[in-house]
C-alpha positions in Angstrom: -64.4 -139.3 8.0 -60.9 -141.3 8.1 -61.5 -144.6 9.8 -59.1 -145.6 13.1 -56.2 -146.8 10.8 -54.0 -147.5 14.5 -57.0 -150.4 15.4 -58.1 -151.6 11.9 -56.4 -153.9 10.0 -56.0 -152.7 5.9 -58.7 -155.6 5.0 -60.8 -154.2 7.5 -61.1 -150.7 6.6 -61.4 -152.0 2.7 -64.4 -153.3 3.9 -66.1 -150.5 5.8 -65.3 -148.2 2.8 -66.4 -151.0 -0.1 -69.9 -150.7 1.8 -70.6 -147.4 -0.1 -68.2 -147.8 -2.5 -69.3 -146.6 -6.7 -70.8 -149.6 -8.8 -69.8 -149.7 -12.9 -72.8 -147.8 -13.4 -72.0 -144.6 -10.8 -68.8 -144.8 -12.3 -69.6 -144.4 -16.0 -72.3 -141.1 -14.5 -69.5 -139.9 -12.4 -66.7 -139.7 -14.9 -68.7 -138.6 -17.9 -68.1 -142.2 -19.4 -70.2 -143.6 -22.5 -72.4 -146.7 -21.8 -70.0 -149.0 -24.2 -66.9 -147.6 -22.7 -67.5 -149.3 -19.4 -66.8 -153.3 -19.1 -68.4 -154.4 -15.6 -66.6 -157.1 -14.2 -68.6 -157.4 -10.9 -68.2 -154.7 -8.6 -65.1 -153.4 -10.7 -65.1 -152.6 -14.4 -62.6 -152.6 -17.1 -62.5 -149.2 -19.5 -62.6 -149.4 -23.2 -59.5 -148.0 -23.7 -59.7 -147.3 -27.9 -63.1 -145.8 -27.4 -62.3 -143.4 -24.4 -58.6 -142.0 -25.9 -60.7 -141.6 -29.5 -63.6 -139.5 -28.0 -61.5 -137.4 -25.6 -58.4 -137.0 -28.6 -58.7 -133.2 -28.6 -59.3 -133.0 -25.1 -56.4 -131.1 -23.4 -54.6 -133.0 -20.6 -54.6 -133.0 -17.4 -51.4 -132.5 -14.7 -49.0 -135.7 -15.2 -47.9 -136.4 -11.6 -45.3 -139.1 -11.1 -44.5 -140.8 -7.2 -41.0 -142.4 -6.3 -38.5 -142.9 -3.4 -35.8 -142.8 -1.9 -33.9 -146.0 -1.7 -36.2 -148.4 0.4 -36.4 -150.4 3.4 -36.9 -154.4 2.1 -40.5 -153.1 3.7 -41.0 -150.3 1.6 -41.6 -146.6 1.9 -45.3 -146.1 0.7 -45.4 -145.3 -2.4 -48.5 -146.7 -3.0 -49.8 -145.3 0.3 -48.7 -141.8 -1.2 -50.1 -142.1 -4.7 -53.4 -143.1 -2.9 -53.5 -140.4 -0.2 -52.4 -137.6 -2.5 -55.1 -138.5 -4.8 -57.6 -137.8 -1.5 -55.7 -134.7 -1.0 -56.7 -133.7 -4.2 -59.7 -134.5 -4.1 -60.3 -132.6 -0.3 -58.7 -129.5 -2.1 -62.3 -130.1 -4.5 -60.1 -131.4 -7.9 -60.8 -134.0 -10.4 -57.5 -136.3 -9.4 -57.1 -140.0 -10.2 -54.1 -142.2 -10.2 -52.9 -145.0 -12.4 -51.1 -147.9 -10.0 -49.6 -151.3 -11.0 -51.7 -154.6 -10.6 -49.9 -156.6 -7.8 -48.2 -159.7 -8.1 -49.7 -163.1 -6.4 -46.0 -163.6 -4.9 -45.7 -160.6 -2.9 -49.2 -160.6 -1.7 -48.9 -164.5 -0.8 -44.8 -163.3 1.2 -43.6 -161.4 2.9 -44.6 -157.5 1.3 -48.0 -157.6 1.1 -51.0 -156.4 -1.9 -49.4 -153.5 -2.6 -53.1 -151.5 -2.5 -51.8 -148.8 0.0 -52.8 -148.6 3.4 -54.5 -147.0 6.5 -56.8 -144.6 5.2 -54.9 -144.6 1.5 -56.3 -148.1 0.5 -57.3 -148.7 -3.3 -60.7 -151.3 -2.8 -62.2 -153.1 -3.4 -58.5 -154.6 -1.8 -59.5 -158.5 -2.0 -59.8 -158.4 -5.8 -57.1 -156.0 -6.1 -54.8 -158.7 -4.3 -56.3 -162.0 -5.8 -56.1 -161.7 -9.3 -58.1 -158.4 -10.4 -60.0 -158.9 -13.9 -57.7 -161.7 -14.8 -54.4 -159.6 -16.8 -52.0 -161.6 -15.0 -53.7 -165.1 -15.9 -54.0 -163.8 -19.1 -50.1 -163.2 -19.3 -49.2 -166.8 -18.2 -51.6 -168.3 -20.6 -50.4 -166.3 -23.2 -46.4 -166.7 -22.2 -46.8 -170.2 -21.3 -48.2 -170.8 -24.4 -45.0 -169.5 -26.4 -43.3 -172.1 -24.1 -45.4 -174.8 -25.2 -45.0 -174.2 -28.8 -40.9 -174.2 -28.8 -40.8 -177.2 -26.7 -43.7 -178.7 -28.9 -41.6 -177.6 -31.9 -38.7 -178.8 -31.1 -39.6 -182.4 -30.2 -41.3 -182.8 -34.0 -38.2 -182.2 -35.1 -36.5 -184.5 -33.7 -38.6 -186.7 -34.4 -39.0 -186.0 -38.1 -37.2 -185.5 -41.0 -37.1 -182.2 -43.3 -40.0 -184.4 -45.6 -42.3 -185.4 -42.9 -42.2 -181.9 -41.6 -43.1 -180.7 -44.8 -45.7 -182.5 -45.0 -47.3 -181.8 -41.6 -46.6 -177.9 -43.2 -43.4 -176.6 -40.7 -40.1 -175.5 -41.8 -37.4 -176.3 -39.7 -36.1 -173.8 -37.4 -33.0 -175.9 -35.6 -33.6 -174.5 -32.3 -29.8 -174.5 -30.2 -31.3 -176.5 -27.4 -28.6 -174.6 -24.8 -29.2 -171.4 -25.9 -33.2 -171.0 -25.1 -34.4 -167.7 -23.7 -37.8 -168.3 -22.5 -38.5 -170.2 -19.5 -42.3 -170.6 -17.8 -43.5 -168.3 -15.8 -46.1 -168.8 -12.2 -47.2 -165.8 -10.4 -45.8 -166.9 -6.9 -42.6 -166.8 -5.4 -41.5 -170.3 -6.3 -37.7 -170.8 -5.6 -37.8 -174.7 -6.0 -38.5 -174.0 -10.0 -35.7 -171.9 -10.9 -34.1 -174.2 -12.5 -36.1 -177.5 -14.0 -35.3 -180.4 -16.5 -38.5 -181.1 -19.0 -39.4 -183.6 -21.2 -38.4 -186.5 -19.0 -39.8 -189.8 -20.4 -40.1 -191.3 -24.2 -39.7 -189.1 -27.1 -43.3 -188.4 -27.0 -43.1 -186.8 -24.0 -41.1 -182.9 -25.7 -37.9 -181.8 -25.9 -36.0 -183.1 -22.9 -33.6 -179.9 -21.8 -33.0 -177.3 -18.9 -35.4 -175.0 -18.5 -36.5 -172.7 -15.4 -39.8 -170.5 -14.3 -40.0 -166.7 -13.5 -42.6 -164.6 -11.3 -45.5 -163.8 -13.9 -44.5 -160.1 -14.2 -40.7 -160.9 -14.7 -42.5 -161.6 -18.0 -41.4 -159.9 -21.1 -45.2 -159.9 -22.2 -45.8 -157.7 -18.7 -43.1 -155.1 -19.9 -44.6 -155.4 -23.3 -48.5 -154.4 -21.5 -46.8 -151.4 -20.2 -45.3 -149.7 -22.9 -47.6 -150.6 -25.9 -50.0 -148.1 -27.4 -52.7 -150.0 -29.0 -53.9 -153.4 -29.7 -52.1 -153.1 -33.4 -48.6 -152.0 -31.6 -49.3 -155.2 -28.8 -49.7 -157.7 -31.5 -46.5 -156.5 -33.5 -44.4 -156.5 -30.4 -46.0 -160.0 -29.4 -44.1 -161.1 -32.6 -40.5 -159.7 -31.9 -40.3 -161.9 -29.1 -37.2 -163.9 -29.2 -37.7 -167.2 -26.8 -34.4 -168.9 -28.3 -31.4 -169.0 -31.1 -31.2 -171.7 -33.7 -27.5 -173.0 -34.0 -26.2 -170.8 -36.6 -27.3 -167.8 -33.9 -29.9 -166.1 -35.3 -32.8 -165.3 -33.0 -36.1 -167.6 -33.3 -39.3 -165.4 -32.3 -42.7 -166.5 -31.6 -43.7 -165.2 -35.4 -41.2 -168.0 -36.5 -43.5 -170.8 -34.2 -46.3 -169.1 -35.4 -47.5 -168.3 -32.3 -47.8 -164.5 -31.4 -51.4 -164.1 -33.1 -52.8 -166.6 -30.3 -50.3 -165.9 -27.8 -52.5 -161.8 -28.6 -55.8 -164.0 -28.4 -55.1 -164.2 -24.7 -54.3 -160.4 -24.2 -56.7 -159.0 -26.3 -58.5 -157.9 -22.8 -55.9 -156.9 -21.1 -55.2 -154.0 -23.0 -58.0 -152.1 -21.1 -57.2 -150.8 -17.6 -59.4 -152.1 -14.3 -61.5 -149.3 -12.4 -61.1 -149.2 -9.2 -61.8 -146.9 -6.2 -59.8 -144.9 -3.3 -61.2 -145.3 0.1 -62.2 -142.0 -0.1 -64.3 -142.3 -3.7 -62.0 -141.2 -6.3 -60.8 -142.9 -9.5 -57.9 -145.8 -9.5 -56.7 -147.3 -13.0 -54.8 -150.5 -12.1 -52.7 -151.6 -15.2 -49.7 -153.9 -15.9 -47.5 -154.5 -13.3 -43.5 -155.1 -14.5 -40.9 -155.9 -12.3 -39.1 -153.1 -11.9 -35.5 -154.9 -11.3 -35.6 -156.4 -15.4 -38.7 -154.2 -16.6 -39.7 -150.7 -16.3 -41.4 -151.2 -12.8 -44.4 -148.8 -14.2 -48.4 -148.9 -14.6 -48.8 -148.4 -18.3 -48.7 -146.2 -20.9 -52.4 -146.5 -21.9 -53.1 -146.2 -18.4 -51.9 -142.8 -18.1 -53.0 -141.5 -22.0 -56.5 -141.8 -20.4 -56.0 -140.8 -17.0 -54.9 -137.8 -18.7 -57.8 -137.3 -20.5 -60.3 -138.2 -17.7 -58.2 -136.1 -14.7 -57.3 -133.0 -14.5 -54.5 -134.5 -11.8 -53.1 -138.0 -12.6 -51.0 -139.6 -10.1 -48.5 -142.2 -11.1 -46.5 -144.3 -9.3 -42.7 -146.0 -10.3 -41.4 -148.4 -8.9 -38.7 -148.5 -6.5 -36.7 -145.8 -5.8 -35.7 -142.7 -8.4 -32.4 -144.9 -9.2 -34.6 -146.9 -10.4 -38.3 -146.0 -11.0 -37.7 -142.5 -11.6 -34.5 -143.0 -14.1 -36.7 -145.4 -16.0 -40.0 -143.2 -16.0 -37.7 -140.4 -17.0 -36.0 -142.1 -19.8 -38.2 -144.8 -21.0 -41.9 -144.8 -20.3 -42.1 -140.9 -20.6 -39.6 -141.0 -24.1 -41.8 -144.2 -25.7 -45.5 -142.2 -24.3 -44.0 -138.7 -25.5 -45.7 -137.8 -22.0 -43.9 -134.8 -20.3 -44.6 -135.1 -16.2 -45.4 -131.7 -14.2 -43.6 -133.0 -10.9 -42.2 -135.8 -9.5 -43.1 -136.6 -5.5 -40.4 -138.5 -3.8 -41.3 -140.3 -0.8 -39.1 -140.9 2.1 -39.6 -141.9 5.4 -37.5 -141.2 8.4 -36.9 -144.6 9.6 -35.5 -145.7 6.0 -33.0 -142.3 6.2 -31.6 -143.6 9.8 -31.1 -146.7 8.1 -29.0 -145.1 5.5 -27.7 -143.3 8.2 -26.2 -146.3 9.6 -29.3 -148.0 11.1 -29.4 -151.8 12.3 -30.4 -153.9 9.2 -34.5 -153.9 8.8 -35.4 -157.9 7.6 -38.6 -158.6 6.2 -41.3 -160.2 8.1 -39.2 -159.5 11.5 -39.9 -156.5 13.7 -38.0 -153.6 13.2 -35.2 -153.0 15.3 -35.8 -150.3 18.7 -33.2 -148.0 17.1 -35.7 -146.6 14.6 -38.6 -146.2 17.1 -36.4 -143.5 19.0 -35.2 -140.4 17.8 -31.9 -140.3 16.7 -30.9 -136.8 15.1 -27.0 -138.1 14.4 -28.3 -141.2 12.2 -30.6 -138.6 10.5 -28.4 -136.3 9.7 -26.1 -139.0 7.9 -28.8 -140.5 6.2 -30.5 -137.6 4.3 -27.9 -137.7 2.5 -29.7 -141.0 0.4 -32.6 -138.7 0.0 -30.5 -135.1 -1.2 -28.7 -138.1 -3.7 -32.6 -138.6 -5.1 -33.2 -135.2 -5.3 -30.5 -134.0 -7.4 -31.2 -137.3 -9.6 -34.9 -135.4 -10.7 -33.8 -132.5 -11.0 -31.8 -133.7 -13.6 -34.7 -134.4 -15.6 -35.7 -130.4 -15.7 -38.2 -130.9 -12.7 -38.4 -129.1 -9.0 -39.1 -132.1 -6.6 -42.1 -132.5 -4.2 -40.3 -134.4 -1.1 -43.1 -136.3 1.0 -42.1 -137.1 4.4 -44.7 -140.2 4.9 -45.3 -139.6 8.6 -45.2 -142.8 11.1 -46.0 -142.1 15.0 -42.6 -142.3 15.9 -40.9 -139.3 14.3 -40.2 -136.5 15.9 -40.8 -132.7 15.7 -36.8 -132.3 15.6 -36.4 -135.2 12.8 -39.1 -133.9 10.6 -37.6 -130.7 10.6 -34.0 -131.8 10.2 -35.7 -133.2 6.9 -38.1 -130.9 6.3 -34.9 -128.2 6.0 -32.6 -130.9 4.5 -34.6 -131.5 1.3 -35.6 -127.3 0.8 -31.9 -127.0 0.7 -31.3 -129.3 -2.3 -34.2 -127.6 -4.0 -36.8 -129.3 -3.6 -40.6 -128.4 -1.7 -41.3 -131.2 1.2 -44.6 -131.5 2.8 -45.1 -133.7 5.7 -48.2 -136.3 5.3 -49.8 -138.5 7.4 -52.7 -139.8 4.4 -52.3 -143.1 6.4 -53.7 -141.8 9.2 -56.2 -139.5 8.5 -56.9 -140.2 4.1 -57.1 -137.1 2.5 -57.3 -135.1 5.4 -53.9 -135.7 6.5 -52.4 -135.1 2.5 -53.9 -131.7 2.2 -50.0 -130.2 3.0 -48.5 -132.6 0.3 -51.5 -131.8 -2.4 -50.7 -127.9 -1.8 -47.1 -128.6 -2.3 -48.1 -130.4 -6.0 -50.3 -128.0 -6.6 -48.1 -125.0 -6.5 -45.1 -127.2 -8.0 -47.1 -127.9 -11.1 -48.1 -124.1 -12.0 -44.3 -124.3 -12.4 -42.7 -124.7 -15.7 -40.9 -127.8 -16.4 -38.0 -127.6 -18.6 -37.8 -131.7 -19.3 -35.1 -132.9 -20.8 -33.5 -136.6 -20.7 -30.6 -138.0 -19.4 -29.1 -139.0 -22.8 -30.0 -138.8 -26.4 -31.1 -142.2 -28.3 -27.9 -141.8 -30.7 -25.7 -142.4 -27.6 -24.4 -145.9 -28.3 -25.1 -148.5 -25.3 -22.0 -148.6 -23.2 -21.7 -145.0 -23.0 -25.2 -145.0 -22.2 -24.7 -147.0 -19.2 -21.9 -145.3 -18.2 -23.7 -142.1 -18.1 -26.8 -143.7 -15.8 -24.0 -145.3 -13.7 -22.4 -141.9 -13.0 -25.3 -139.3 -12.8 -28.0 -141.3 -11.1 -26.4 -144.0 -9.4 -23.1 -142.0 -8.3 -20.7 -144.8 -9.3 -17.2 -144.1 -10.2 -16.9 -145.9 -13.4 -18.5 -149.3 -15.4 -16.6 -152.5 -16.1 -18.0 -155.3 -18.4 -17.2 -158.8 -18.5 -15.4 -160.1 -21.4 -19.1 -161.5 -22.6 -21.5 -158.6 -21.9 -19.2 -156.4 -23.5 -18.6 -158.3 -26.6 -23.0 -158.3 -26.6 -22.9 -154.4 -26.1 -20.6 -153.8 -29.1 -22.8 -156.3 -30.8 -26.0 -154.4 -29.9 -24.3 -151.2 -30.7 -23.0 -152.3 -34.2 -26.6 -153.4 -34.7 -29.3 -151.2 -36.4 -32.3 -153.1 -36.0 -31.0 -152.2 -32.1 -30.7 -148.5 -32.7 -34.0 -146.9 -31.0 -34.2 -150.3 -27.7 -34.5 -148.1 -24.3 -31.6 -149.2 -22.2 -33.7 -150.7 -18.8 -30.9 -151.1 -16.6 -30.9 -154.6 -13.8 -30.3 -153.8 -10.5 -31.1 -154.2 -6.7 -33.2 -152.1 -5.4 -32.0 -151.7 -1.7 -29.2 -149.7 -2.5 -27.5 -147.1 -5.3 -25.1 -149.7 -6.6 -25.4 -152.9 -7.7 -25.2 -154.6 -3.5 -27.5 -154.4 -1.8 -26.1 -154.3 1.8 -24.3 -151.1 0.5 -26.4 -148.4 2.0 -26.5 -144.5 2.2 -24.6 -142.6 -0.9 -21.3 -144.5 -1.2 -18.4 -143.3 -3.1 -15.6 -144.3 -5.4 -17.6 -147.6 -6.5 -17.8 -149.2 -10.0 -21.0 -151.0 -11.6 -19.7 -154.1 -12.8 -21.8 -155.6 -15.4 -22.0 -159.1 -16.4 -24.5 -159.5 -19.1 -27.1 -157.7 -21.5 -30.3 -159.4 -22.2 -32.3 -158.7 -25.2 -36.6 -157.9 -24.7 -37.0 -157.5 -28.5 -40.8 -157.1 -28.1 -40.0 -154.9 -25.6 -37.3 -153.2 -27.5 -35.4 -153.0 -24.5 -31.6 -154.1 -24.0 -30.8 -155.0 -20.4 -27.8 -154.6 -19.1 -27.8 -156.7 -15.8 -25.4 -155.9 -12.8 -24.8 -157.8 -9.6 -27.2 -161.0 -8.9 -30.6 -161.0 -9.6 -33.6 -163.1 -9.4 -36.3 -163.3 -11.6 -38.2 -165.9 -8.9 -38.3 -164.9 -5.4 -38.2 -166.9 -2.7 -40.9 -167.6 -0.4 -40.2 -166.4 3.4 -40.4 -168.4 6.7 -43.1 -166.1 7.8 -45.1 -165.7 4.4 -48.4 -164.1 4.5 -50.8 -167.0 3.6 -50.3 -168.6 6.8 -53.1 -165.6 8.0 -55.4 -165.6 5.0 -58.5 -167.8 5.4 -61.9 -167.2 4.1 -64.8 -166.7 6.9 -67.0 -169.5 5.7 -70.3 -167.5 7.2 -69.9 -164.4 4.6 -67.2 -165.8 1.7 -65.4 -162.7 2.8 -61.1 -163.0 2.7 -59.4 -162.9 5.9 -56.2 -161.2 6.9 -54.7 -159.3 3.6 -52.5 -156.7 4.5 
């Protein structure tokens, strides 16, 4: 029974549902799970993730279901929502389905956006752990980052302060770290705009390395992408090692093997390898793991996440970040190349009120109600705003897969507008369902799970956008034209002479190009909506994640710390001081 998602809050309904909701133990019976492969942490548990993929190696896998968008609203079009309420679906339709979802940032949740668990009657729970810090991965990422910070500034004031004989003695080499060309900066998990840009080290020579230095968001971190895309403990402490956090003055990179650092800075990871359990509102299976930003990183839940979802589902539901210009390209041509994972369908979520804004729409702010426009029906913005969504479908396609196109259903729309969609979207070849899993859970998915169901009896002839020999600027080019529809690519005078660098480089040869760019639109500005034509990417500088091994080529401004809003979330959050129980997440 779906609870009344138009008079409940999201932290209300997580709490009716966490009443009943399955302990560690129910878990480990319900899944089929070994007594040592199950890490209670409370009423959530961690999974063993070595002893699970070793016991189930020859067990066949299950569907590989990947969710994305078209391009969003700044309020987002329910991805989340959709991964979660087609997961019910499944599970009304009577299949073992589970999905694999990012762990949200403390920024967002402490904004404007919000936890990121879903909503209505598609909720992960328990949703106040989910939102305040889970089983600790992201406080085990700053430690662990923050620590590489500490020893290069540490490092860098002994030597200084001593000459090539003292440091000898005190057993160091002398790495002669370029003070101005430092890569790493700290890292906080909130949206912090005030510590962009810091000085440290003010006071006596005692007191480090004095220089410029700045903070990120905790899952701009390169440690975050690392979490995503490793495959084992052994591959997570070797890429922990590659990290370059500056250059000495001659240019060659100094990593954190060179501070002698990685092995503790994998100390503080060693747990987060393994995935959190948690639950759908409706009982079935959620593996919450990493959480990269998706503008630098490759805006996925992990790898390992999804090897054993795969094993332990017969449908696994995972969800990429942003829209298919983004998410998708990078689940396409990144996560699924590095996992040799080939998906069964991609779902692409859209929502009518985003297409009139592509359609021409008033401009949607965060935290500010949305304009009267998209509460009406309005065929003629429609009709010019699918467009944005056809774009998206023709982008996964490319990839060898029929698209599943969800129209995530608000009160508002119309018969007339989900049918201009509806025929729209079949057009371009792809299946659309219409569901309304926030209001009515599982119940209201059943249309969308029958659509993924039939698409994933359908062969899939994957294939990726661009073979690995393809040197970087042609690789770019090639993403710029097919998936984002630009015109052409121009480099500054410095990011190209990095590109022919990288490309000249074979220690580069097999980095995944992860492409930087906004989100809100196809190119690189953001207040360019719709499909627009005859554009060029410019791009103005390639950064190097060599734990990673990704290059990233960066196009138009971005941030790697938010800023906070006027209206941010917190100021509703208290704690009811009768029960302990959090107040006012959303």
């Amino acid at each position: 029974m779906a609870y009344d998602a138009t008079k409940l809050k999201d932290y209300q309904i997580a709490e009716a549902a966490e009443a009943n909701m399955p302990m560690p133990e129910q878990w480990r019976e319900k899944l089929g799970l070994e007594k040592d492969e199950v890490i209670p942490y409370g009423r959530i548990s961690k999974l063993d993730f070595m002893k699970i993929i070793d016991r189930l190696k020859n067990k066949p896998d299950g569907k590989y279901i990947n969710v994305t968008a078209i391009t969003p609203t700044p309020l987002g079009e329910g991805k989340t929502t959709t991964t979660i309420g087609l997961v019910e679906g499944l599970g009304k339709r009577g299949l073992n389905a589970g999905a694999a979802i990012r762990q949200p940032s403390g920024g967002p949740t402490m904004n404007i956006k919000g936890t990121a668990a879903g909503g209505g009657n598609a909720l992960a729970i328990p949703m106040t752990e989910f939102s305040l810090g889970l089983t600790g991965d992201i406080n085990d990422i700053m430690n662990a980052h923050n620590l590489g910070m500490v020893a290069l500034n540490a490092r860098m004031q002994h030597e200084r302060n001593y000459d090539d004989a003292e440091l000898a003695k005190r057993n160091l080499r002398r790495l002669d770290i370029d003070p101005t060309n430092v890569q790493m900066g700290w890292i906080i998990d909130f949206c912090a705009q005030g510590l962009r840009k810091i000085i440290m080290g003010i006071g006596g020579k005692m007191d480090g390395y004095m220089m410029e230095s700045k903070f990120g968001i905790a899952v701009s971190s390169e440690l975050m992408a690392i979490l995503a895309v490793a495959t084992d403990l052994k591959d997570l402490r070797d890429r922990i090692g590659k990290i370059i956090v500056a250059y000495d003055k001659k240019g060659n990179p100094v990593t954190t093997s060179d501070l002698e650092v990685a092995g503790a800075m994998t100390a503080f990871m060693r747990n987060a390898i393994n995935p959190t359990l948690m639950s759908t509102v409706e009982y079935q299976p959620v593996l919450v793991h990493a959480g990269p930003f998706a503008n630098i990183a490759i805006g996925q839940s992990s790898i390992i996440a999804d090897r054993i979802a795969l094993k332990m589902f017969d449908y696994n539901v995972t969800e990429s970040g942003f829209a298919a210009d983004i998410g998708f390209e990078k689940f396409w041509n990144v996560k699924c190349r590095f996992s040799g994972l080939v998906p069964n369908v991609s779902v692409i979520t859209a929502t009518i009120r985003a297409l009139k804004m592509h359609g021409g729409g008033p401009k949607v702010a965060p935290g500010r109600p949305l304009p009267a426009e998209y509460a009406k029906e309005n065929i003629g913005l429609l009709e010019k705003g699918v467009a944005n969504l056809q774009h998206h479908i023709a982008t996964v396609k490319k990839s060898g897969i029929k698209p599943v196109v969800c129209i995530n259903a608000f009160h508002t729309d119309t018969k007339e507008e989900i049918a201009l969609v509806r025929r729209c979207a079949e057009q371009a070849g792809a299946r659309c369902a219409l569901s309304e899993h926030w209001l009515k859970g599982g119940e209201g998915a059943l249309e969308l799970a029958d659509a993924v169901i039939d698409a994933c009896n359908e062969k899939v002839d994957f294939k990726y956008l661009y073979p690995l020999e393809m040197p970087l600027r042609q690789r770019v080019e090639t993403i710029a034209r097919e998936v984002y529809g630009a015109a052409g690519v121009s480099w500054t005078p410095e990011a190209e002479a990095k590109a022919k660098q990288f490309e000249a480089d074979p220690a580069y040869a097999g980095f995944a190009t992860m492409m930087v760019k906004t989100h809100l639109s196809l190119t690189h500005d953001p207040t360019l909506k719709g499909v627009p034509k005859g554009w060029t990417l410019p791009v103005r500088d390639v950064l190097v994640f060599a734990g990673a091994k990704f290059l990233c080529p960066v196009t138009g401004s971005i941030s790697l710390m938010p800023g906070t809003g006027s209206d941010p979330a917190y100021r509703r959050i208290d704690v009811d001081t009768d029960t302990g129980k959090v107040l006012g997440l959303f």
